[in-house]
C-alpha positions in Angstrom: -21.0 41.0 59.2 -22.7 42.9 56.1 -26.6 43.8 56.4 -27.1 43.3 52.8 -30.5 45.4 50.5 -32.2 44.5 47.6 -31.5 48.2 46.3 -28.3 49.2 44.5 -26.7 53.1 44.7 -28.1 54.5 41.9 -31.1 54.5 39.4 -29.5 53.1 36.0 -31.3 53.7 32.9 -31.5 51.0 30.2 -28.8 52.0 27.3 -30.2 52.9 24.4 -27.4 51.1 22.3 -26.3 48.6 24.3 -22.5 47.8 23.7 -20.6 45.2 24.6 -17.2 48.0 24.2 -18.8 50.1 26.5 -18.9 47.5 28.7 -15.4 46.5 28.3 -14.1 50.3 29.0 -16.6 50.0 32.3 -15.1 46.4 33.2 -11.7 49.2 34.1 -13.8 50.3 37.0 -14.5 46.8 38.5 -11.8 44.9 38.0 -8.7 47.0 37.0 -5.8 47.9 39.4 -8.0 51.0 40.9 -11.2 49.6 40.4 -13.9 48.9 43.1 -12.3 45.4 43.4 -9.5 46.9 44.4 -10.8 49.4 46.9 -13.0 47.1 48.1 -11.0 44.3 49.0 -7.9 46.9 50.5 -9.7 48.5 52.6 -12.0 45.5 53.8 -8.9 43.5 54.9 -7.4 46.2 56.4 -10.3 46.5 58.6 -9.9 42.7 59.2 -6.4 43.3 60.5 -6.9 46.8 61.9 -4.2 46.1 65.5 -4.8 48.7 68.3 -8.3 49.4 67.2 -9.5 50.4 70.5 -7.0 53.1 71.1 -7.4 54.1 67.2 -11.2 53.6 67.0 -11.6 56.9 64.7 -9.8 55.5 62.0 -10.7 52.0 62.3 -14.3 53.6 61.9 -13.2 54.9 59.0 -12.2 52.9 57.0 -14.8 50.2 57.9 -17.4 52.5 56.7 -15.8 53.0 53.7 -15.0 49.5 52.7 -18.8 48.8 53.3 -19.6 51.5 51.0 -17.7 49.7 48.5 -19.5 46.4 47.8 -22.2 48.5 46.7 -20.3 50.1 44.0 -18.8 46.2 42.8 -22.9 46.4 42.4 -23.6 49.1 40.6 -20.9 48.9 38.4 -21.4 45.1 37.6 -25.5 46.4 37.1 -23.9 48.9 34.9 -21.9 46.2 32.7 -25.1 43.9 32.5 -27.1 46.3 31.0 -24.6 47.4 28.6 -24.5 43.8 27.3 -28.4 42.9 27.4 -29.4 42.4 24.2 -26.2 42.5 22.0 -26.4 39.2 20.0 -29.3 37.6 18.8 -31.8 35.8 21.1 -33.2 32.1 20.5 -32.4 28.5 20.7 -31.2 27.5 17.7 -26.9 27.6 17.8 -27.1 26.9 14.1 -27.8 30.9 13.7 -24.3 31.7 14.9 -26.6 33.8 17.5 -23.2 34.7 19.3 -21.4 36.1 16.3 -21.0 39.3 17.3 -19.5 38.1 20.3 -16.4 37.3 17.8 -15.7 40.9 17.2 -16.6 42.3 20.8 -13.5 43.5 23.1 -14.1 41.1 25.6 -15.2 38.0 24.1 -15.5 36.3 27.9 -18.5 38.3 28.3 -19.9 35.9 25.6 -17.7 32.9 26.5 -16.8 33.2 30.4 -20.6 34.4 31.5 -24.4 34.7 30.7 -23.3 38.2 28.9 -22.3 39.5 32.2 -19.8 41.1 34.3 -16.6 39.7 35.7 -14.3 40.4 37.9 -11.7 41.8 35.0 -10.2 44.6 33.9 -11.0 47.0 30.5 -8.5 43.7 28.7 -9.9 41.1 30.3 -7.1 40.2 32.8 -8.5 39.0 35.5 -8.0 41.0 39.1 -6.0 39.5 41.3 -5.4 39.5 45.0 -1.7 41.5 44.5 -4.1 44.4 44.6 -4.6 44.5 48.1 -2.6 46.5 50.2 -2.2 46.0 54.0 0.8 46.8 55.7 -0.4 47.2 59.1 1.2 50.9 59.4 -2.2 53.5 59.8 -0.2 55.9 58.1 1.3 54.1 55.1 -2.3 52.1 54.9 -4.1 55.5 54.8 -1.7 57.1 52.0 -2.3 54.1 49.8 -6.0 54.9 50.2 -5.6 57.8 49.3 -3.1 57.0 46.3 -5.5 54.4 45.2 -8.6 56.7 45.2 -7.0 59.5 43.5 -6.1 56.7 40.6 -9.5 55.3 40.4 -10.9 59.0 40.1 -8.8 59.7 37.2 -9.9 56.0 35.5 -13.2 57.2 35.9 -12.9 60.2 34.2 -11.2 58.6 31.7 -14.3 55.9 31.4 -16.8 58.7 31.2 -14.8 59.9 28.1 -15.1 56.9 26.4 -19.1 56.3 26.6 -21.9 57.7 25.2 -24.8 55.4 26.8 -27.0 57.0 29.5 -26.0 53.6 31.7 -22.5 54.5 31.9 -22.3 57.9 32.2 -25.1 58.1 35.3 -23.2 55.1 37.3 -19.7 57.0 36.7 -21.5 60.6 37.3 -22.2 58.3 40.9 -19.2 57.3 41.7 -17.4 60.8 40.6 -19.2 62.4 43.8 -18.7 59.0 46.1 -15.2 58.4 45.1 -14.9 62.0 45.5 -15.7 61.8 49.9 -13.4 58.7 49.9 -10.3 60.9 48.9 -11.5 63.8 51.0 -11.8 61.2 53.7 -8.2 59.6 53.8 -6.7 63.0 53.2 -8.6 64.2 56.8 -7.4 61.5 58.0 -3.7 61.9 57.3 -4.4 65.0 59.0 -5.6 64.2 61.9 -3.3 61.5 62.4 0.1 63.6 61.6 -0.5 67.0 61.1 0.3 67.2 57.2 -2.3 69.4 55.4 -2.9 66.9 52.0 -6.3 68.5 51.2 -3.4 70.8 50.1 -3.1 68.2 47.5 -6.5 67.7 46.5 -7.5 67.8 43.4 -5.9 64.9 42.3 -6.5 65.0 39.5 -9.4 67.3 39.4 -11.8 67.4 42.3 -14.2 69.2 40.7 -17.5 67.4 39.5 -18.5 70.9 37.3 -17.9 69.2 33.6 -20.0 66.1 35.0 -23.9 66.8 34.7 -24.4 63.0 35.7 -22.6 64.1 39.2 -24.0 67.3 39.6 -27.7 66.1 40.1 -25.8 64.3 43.3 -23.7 67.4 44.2 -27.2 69.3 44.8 -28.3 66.4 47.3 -25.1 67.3 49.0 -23.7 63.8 48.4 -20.3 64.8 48.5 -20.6 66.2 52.0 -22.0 62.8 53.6 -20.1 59.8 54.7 -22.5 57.0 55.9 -21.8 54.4 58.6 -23.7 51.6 56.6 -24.4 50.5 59.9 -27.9 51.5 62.1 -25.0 51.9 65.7 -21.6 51.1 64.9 -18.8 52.8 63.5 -19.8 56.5 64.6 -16.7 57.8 65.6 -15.4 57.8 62.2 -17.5 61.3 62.8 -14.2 62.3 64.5 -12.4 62.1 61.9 -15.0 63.0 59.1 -16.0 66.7 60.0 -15.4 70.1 59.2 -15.4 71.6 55.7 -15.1 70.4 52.1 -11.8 71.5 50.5 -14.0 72.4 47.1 -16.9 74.5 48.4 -16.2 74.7 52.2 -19.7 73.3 52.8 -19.9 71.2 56.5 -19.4 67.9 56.1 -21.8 65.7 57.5 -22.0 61.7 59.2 -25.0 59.9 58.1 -25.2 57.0 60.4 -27.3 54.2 58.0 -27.0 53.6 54.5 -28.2 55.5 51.7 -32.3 54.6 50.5 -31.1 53.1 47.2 -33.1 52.3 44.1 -35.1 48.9 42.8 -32.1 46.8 41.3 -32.2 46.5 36.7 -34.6 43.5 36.3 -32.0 41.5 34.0 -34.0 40.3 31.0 -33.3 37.0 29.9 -30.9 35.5 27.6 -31.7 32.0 26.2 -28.9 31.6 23.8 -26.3 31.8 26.3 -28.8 29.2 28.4 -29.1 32.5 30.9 -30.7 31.3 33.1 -31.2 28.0 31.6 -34.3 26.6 33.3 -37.5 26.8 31.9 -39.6 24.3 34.5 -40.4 26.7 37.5 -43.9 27.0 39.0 -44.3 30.3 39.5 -48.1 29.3 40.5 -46.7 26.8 43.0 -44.1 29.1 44.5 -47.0 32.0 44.7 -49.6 29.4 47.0 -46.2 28.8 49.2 -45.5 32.3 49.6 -49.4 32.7 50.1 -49.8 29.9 52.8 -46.4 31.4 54.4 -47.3 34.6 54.6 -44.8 35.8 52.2 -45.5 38.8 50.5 -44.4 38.3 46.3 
């Protein structure tokens, strides 16, 4: 079961030139081959179809923390995308304006077409991800070195994403991710470790471990967010601690197991878009709702 928050990650400022291109380079991160769809979705069904968990507990624990981790990055980085696009064709309700036109020359037009301007679950092309993604062999070992195959890829994407944007929005979810991503490769390479023996830290960075050239990621570095690998859970999954210890491969800090979740920030109020009928209804009672909540008990 997920214990779900009305937070998200990380505190994402409004773009100051909001770009539907940017969001189609971001869209990479979410639903391309190594995005967070990906990682997501592997490492939740290998949780699903962990066998021997009991005897392997420590790396069942593992991964399950992980893969909780990542439905809040699908959030942020779908946040991320729906800022980018907020904004970028012309609000009203008249369609005679052509008030999607510059949806016609826009990277992705299924941002205008597919959605209320939002994200989807597609890559930077607009191919949509699919479920040949997921990876679950059953085998700990070859499970583990896909994890950490597929989080060395996405680090690299993201890299290659911060690259491509300029906006504020982009750069401070990738700057994120950089330092989360970051524990997740540190993590399966540990656990290769402790499993067989094989010293892959030795192959860290792939392709750079290093957050230095990223100011977005430093600001987390000085929280020592790289060092922390949360449980997302208030009791469970605490002997992923036994796998999860020791020292970081960069800066030999201690590593540290945070069991709970992260505080988070207040999720982007979304403004409307009434050309793209987003949302689309314009009869709710806020004053009725308010005297229900009132009457209830229900703070609004």
């Amino acid at each position: 079961m997920i214990h779900r928050f009305d937070r998200v990650a990380v505190d994402l400022p409004r773009p100051t030139n909001p770009s539907p291109n940017d969001a189609a380079a971001v869209q990479e991160l979410l639903g391309g081959k190594f995005g967070e769809m990906s990682t997501l979705m592997n490492y939740t069904y290998q949780s699903f179809n962990f066998r021997g968990r009991n005897r392997l507990r420590p790396f069942y624990d593992l991964i399950s923390c992980i893969a909780a981790e990542e439905y809040g990055h699908i959030e942020v980085v779908s946040y991320a995308i729906n800022l980018l696009l907020t904004g970028t064709t012309q609000r009203g309700n008249d369609p005679t304006t052509a008030p999607l036109l510059s949806g016609v020359n826009a990277r992705n037009a299924y941002h205008f077409i597919a959605s209320g301007q939002s994200a989807l679950p597609v890559d930077s092309m607009g191919n949509f991800w699919t479920g040949q993604n997921v990876f679950s062999s059953g085998n700990l070992k070859l499970d583990l070195l896909h994890n950490f195959f597929l989080e060395c890829g996405a680090r690299a994407n993201k890299m290659r994403v911060y690259e491509m944007t300029v906006e504020p929005t982009a750069r401070a979810m990738v700057g994120y991710l950089l330092v989360r991503g970051g524990v997740h490769v540190v993590a399966y390479a540990r656990a290769l470790e402790k499993l067989t023996g094989v010293e892959v830290t030795k192959l860290v960075p792939i392709p750079d471990l290093s957050n230095d050239a990223f100011p977005e990621a430093l600001a987390h570095m000085k929280n020592n967010e790289h060092l922390k690998l949360y449980s997302f859970s208030p009791k469970d999954f605490t002997q992923a601690a036994q796998v999860w210890n020791g020292t970081h491969p960069e800066d030999g800090k201690t590593l540290e197991f945070v069991q709970g979740s992260p505080e988070g920030f207040v999720p982007p109020d979304l403004d409307e878009e009434p050309q793209l009928n987003a949302p689309g209804f314009d009869g709710f009672d806020q004053g009725m709702f308010a005297d229900i909540a009132k009457k209830m008990g229900i703070k609004v």
